[in-house]
LOMARTI-328747 format. One record per residue (C-alpha): residue number from 1; x, y, z; residue in one letter. Coordinates in steps of 0.02 Angstrom, whole numbers, plus 50000, padded with zeros to 5 digits. Each point is the difference from the previous one (the first is absolute). Example, Ala and Ser with C-alpha at 12.3 -4.5 7.8 and 13.67 -1.06 7.14 Angstrom:
BEGIN
<lumro k="1" c1="50615" c2="49775" c3="50390" r="a"/>
<lumro k="2" c1="50069" c2="50172" c3="49967" r="s"/>
//
This chain:
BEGIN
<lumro k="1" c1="46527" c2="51448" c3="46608" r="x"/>
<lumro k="2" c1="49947" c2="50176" c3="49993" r="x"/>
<lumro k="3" c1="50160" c2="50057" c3="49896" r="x"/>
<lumro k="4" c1="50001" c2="49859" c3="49899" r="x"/>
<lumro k="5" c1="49837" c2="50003" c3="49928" r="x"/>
<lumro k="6" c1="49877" c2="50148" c3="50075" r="x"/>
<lumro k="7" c1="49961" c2="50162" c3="50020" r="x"/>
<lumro k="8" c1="49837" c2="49955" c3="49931" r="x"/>
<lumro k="9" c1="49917" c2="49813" c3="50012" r="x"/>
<lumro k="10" c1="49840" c2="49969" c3="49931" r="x"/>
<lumro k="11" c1="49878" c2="49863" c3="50068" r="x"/>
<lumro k="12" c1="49857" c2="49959" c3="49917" r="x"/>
<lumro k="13" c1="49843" c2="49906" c3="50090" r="x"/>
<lumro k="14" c1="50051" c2="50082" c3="50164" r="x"/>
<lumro k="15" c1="49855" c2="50056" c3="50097" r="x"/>
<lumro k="16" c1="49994" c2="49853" c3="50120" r="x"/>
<lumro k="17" c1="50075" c2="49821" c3="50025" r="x"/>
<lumro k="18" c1="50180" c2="49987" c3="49929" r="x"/>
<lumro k="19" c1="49991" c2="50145" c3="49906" r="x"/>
<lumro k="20" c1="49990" c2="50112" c3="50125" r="x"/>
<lumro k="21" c1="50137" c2="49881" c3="50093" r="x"/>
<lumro k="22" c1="50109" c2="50059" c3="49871" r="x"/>
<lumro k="23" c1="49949" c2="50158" c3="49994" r="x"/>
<lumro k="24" c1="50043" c2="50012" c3="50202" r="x"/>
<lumro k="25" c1="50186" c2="49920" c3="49972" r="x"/>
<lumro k="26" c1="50037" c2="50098" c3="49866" r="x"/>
<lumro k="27" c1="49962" c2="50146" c3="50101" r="x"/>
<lumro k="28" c1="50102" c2="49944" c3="50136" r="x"/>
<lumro k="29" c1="50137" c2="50016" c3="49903" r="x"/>
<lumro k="30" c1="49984" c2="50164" c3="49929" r="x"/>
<lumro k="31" c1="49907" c2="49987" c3="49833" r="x"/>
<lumro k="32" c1="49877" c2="50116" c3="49924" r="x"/>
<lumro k="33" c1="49865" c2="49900" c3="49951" r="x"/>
<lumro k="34" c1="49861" c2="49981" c3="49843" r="x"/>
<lumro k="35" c1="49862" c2="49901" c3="50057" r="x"/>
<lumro k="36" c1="49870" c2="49939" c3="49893" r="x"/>
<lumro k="37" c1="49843" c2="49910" c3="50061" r="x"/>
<lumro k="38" c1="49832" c2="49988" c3="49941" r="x"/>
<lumro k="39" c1="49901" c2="50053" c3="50132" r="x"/>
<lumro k="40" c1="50016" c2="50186" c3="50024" r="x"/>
<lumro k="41" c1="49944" c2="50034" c3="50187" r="x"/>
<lumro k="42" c1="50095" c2="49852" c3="50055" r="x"/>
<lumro k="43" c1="50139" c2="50056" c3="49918" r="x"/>
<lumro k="44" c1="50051" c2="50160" c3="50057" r="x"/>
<lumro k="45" c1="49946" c2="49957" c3="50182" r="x"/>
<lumro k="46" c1="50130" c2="49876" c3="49988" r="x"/>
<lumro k="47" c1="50115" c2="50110" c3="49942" r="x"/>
<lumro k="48" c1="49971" c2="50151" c3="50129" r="x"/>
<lumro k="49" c1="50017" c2="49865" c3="50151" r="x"/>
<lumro k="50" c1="50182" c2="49957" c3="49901" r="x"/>
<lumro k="51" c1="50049" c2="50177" c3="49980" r="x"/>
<lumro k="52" c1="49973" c2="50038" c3="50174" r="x"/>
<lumro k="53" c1="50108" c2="49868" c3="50059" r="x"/>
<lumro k="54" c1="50134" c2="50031" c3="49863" r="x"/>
<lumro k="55" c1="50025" c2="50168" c3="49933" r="x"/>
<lumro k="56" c1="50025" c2="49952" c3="49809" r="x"/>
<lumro k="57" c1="49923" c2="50058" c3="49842" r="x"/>
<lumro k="58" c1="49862" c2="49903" c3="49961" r="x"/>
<lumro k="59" c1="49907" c2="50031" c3="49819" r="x"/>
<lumro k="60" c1="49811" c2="49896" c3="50002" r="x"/>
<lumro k="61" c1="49915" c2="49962" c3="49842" r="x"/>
<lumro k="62" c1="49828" c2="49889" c3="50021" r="x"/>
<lumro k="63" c1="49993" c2="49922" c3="49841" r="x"/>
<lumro k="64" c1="49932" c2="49807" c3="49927" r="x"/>
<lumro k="65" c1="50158" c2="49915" c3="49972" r="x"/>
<lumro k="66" c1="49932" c2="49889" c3="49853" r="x"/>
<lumro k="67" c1="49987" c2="50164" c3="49914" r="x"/>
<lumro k="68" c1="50159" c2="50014" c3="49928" r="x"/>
<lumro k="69" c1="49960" c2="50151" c3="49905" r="x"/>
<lumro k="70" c1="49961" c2="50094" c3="50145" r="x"/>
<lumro k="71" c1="50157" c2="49962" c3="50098" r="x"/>
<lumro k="72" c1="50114" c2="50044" c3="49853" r="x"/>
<lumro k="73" c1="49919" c2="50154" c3="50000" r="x"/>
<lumro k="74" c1="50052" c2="50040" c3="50172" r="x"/>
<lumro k="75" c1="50151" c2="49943" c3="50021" r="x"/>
<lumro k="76" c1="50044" c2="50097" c3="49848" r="x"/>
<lumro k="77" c1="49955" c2="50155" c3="50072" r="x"/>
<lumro k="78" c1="50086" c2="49978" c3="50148" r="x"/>
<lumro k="79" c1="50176" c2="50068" c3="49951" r="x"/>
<lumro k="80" c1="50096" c2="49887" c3="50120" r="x"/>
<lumro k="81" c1="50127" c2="49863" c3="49990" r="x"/>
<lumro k="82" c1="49924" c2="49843" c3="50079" r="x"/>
<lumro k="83" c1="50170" c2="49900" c3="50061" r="x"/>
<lumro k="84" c1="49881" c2="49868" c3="50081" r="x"/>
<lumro k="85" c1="49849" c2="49891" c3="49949" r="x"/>
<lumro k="86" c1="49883" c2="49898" c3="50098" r="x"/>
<lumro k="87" c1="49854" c2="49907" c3="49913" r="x"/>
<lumro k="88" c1="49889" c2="49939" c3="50144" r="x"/>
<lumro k="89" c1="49837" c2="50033" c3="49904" r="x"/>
<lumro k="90" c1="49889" c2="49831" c3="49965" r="x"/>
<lumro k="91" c1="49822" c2="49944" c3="49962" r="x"/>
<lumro k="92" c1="49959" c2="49831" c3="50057" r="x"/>
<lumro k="93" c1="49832" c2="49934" c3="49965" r="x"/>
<lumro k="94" c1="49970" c2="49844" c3="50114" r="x"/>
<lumro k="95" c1="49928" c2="49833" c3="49933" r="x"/>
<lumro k="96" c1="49973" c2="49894" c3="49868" r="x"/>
<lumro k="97" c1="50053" c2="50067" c3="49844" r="x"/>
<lumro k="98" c1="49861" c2="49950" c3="49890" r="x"/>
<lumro k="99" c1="49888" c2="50115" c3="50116" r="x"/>
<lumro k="100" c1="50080" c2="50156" c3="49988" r="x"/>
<lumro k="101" c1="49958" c2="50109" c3="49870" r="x"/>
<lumro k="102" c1="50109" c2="50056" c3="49865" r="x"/>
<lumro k="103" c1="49971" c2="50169" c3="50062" r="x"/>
<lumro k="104" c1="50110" c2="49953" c3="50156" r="x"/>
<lumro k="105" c1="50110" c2="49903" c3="49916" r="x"/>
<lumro k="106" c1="50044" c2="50164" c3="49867" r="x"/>
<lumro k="107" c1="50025" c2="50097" c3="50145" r="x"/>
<lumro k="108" c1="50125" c2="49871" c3="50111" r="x"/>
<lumro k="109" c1="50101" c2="50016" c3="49820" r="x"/>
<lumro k="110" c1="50014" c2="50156" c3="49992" r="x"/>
<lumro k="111" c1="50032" c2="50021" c3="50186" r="x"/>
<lumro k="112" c1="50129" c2="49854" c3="50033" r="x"/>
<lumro k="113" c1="50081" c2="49987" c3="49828" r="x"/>
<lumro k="114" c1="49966" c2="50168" c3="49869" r="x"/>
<lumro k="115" c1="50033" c2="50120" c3="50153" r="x"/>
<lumro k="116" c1="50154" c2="49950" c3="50064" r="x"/>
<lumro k="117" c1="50073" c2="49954" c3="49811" r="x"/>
<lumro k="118" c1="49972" c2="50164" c3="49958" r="x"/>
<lumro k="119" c1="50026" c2="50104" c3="50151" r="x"/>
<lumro k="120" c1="50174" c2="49908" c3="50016" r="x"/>
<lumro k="121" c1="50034" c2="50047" c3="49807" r="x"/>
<lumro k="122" c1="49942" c2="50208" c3="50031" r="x"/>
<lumro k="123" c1="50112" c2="50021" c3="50148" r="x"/>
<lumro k="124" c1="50162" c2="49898" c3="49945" r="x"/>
<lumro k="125" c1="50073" c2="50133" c3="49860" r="x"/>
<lumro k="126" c1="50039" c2="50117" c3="50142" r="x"/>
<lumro k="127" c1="50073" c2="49847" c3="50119" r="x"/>
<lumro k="128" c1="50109" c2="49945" c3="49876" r="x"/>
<lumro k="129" c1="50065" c2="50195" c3="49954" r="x"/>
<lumro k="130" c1="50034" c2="50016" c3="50181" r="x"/>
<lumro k="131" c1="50090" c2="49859" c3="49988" r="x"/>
<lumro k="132" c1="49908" c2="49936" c3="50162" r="x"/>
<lumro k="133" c1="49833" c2="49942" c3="50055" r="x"/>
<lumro k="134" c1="49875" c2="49861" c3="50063" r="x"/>
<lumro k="135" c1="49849" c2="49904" c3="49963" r="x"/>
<lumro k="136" c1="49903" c2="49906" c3="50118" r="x"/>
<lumro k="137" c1="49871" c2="49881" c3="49930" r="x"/>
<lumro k="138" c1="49875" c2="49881" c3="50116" r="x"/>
<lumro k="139" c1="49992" c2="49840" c3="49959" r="x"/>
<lumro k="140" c1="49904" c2="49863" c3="50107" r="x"/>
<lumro k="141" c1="50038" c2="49804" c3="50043" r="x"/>
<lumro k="142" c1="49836" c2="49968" c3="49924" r="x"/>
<lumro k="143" c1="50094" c2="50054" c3="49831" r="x"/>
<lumro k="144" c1="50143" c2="49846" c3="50028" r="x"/>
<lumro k="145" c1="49856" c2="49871" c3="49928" r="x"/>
<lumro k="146" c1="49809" c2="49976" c3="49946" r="x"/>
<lumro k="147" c1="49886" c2="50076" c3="50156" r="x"/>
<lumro k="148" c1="49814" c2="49953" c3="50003" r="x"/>
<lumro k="149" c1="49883" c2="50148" c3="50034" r="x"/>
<lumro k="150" c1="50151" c2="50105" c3="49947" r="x"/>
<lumro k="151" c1="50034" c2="49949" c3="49843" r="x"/>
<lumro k="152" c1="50005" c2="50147" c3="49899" r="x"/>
<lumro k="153" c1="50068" c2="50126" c3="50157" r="x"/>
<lumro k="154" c1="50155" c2="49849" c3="50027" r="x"/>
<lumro k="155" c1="50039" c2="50022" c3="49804" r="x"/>
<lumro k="156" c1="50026" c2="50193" c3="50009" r="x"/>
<lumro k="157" c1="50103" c2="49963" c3="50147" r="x"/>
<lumro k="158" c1="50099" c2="49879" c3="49907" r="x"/>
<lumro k="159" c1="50026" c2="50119" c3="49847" r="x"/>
<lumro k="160" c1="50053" c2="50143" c3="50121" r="x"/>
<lumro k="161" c1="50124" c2="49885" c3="50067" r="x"/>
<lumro k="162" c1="50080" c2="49935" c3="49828" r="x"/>
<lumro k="163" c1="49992" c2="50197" c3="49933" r="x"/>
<lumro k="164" c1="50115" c2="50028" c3="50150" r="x"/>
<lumro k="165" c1="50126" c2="49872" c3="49981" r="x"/>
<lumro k="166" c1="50024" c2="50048" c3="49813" r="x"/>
<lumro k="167" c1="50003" c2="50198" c3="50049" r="x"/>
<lumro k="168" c1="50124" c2="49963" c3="50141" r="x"/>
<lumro k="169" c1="50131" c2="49933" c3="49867" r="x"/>
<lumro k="170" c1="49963" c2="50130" c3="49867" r="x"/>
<lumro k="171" c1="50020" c2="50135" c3="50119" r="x"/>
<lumro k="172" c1="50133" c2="49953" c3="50119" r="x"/>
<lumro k="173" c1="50128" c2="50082" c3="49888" r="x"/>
<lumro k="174" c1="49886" c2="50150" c3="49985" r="x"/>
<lumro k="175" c1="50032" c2="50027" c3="50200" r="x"/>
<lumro k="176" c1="49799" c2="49959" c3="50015" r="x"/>
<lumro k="177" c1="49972" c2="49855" c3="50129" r="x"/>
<lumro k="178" c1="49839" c2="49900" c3="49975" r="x"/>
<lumro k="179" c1="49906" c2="49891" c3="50129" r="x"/>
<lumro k="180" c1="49849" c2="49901" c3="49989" r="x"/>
<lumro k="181" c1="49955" c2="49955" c3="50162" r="x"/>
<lumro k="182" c1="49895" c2="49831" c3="50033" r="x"/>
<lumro k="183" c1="49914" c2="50031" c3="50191" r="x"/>
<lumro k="184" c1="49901" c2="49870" c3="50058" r="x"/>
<lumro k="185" c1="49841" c2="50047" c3="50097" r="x"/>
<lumro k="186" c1="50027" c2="50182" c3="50069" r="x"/>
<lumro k="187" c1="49888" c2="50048" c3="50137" r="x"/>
<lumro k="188" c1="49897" c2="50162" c3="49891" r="x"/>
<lumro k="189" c1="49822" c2="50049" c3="50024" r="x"/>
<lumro k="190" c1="49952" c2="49887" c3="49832" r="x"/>
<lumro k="191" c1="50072" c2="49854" c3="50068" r="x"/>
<lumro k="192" c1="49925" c2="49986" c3="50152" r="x"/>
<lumro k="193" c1="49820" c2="50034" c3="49929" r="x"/>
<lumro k="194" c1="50049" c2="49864" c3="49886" r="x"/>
<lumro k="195" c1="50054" c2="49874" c3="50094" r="x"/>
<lumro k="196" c1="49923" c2="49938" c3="50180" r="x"/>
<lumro k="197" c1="50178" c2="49922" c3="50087" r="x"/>
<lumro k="198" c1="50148" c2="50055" c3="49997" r="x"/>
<lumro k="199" c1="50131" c2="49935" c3="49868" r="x"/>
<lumro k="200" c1="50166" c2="49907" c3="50036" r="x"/>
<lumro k="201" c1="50155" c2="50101" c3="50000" r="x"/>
<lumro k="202" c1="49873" c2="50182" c3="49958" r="x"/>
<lumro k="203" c1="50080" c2="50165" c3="50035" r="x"/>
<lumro k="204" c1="49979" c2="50145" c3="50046" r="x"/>
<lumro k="205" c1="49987" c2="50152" c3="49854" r="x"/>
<lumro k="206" c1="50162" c2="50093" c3="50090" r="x"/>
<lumro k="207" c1="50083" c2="49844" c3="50012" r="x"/>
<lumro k="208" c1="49977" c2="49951" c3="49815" r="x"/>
<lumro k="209" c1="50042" c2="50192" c3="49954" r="x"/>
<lumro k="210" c1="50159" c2="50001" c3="50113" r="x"/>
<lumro k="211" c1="50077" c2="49846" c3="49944" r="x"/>
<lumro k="212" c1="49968" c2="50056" c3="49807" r="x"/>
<lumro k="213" c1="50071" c2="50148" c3="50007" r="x"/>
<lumro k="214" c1="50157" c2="49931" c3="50061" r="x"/>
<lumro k="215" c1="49996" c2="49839" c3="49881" r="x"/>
<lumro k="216" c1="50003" c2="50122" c3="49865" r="x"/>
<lumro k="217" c1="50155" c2="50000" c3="49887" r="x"/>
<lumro k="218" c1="50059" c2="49840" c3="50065" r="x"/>
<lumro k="219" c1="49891" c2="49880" c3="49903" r="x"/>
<lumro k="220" c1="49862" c2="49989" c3="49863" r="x"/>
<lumro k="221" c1="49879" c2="49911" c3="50108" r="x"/>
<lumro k="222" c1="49974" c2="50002" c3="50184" r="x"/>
<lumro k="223" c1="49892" c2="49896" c3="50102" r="x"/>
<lumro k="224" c1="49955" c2="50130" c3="50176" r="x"/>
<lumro k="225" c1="50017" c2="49867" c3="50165" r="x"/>
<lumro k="226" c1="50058" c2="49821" c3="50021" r="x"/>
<lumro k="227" c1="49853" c2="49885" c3="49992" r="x"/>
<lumro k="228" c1="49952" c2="50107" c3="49825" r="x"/>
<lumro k="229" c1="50189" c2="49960" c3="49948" r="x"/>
<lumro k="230" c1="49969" c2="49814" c3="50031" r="x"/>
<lumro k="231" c1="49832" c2="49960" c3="49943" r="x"/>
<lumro k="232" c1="50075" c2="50092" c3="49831" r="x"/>
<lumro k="233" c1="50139" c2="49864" c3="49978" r="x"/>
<lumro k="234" c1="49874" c2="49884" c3="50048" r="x"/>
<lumro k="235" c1="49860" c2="50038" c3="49867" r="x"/>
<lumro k="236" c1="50122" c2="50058" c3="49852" r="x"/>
<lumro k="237" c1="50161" c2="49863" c3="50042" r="x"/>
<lumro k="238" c1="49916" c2="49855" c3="50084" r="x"/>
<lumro k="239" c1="49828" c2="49959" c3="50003" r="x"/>
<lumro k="240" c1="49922" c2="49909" c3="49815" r="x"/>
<lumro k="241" c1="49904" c2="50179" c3="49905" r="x"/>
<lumro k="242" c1="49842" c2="49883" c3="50044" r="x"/>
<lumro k="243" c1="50045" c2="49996" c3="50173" r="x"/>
<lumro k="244" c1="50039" c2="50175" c3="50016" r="x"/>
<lumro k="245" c1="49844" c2="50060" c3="49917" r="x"/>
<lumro k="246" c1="49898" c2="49906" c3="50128" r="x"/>
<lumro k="247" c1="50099" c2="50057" c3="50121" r="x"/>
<lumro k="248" c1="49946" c2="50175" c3="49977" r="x"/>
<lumro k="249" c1="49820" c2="49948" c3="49957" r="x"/>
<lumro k="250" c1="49992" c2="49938" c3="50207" r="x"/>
<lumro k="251" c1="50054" c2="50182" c3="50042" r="x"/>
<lumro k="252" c1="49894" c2="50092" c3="49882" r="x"/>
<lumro k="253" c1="49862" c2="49884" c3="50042" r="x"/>
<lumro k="254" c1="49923" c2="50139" c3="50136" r="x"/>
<lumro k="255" c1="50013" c2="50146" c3="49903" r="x"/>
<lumro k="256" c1="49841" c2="50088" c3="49996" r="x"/>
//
């Protein structure tokens, strides 16, 4: 994996949760690593803790992802060839949507749907001169229908999903491989503030990470463990959209 798409991967949202997951396989593996995260402290603790367990480059940049003006600027000045991207980063205001205010609704857009558009778009000229490369998008089950008290954050999920399955037949020629990848509940720090029980078939970060990695370049979409893989046929294949919707509205129900 290393030869065919490193030396340098860069993950952005990658502080804690699956970010840093990826962050700790791709080190396992040899990359040198750009992490971007919000949160500065957090940040570059993570990052010293991964260093000392792998001895790999790592590059930190604290910086607001939904500012895409401020990560061009970066990653211009970085003077390296990124060979692999991860877009973990994602804002997800819980609850009904006509009580969140359009201030967090701006910023899930341009967290969930401008930042990875664009970021995507900045690092694929030198992929496709390379002749080799890969992007990693996150997409969500809640994106496969309508998701009460997610609405808006299960629409960005759906559009990161679609913008992969359109770059993944675009690029393929390119030698760029392309992977949305739909997890189900994944066991992160967020979720389990949000949510008081445990979901059906929810992973672990490394798990979701692991699996991923190695889905990538096989398919445009990938659905991480095998109760996520069937309640995905079930919702998009099987159940009535009515059903499906309501469906997700039991599991979203608890949310805080």
């Amino acid at each position: 994996m290393l030869e065919k798409y490193g030396p340098y991967a860069l993950v952005a949202g990658a502080s804690e949760g699956l970010g840093a997951a990826y962050a700790g396989s791709l080190a396992k593996r040899g990359f040198k690593l750009v992490l971007l995260a919000r949160k500065k402290e957090k940040l570059e603790t993570f990052a010293g803790e991964l260093q000392r367990k792998y001895p790999v480059e790592i590059i930190t940049h604290a910086v607001d992802l939904g500012d895409f003006e401020a990560v061009k600027t970066f990653t211009g000045a970085l003077n390296i060839q990124i060979g692999l991207l991860v877009y973990n980063a994602a804002y997800a205001p819980v609850g009904l949507f006509k009580d969140i205010e359009e201030e967090r609704l701006a910023r899930m857009a341009a967290v969930n749907v401008q930042g990875p558009l664009l970021l995507v778009r900045l690092v694929l000229p030198q992929m496709i001169e390379r002749k080799k490369g890969g992007v990693i998008l996150m997409s969500s089950l809640a994106g496969t229908q309508g998701s009460p008290k997610l609405a808006g954050y299960a629409a960005t999920k759906a559009f990161n999903a679609v913008l992969a399955e359109g770059l993944w037949e675009e690029l393929r020629p390119l030698g760029v491989d392309v992977i949305a990848s739909c997890a189900g509940a994944i066991l992160t720090p967020g979720y389990k503030e949000a949510r008081r029980a445990k979901a059906p078939g929810a992973l672990t970060p490394e798990q979701v990470a692991e699996k991923t990695l190695k889905a990538l370049g096989k398919c445009p979409i990938f659905v991480p463990g095998g109760i996520n893989k069937l309640a995905r046929f079930f919702l998009m294949r099987l159940a009535p959209r009515k059903l499906a919707i309501k469906i997700m509205a039991a599991n979203t129900r608890n949310l805080n």
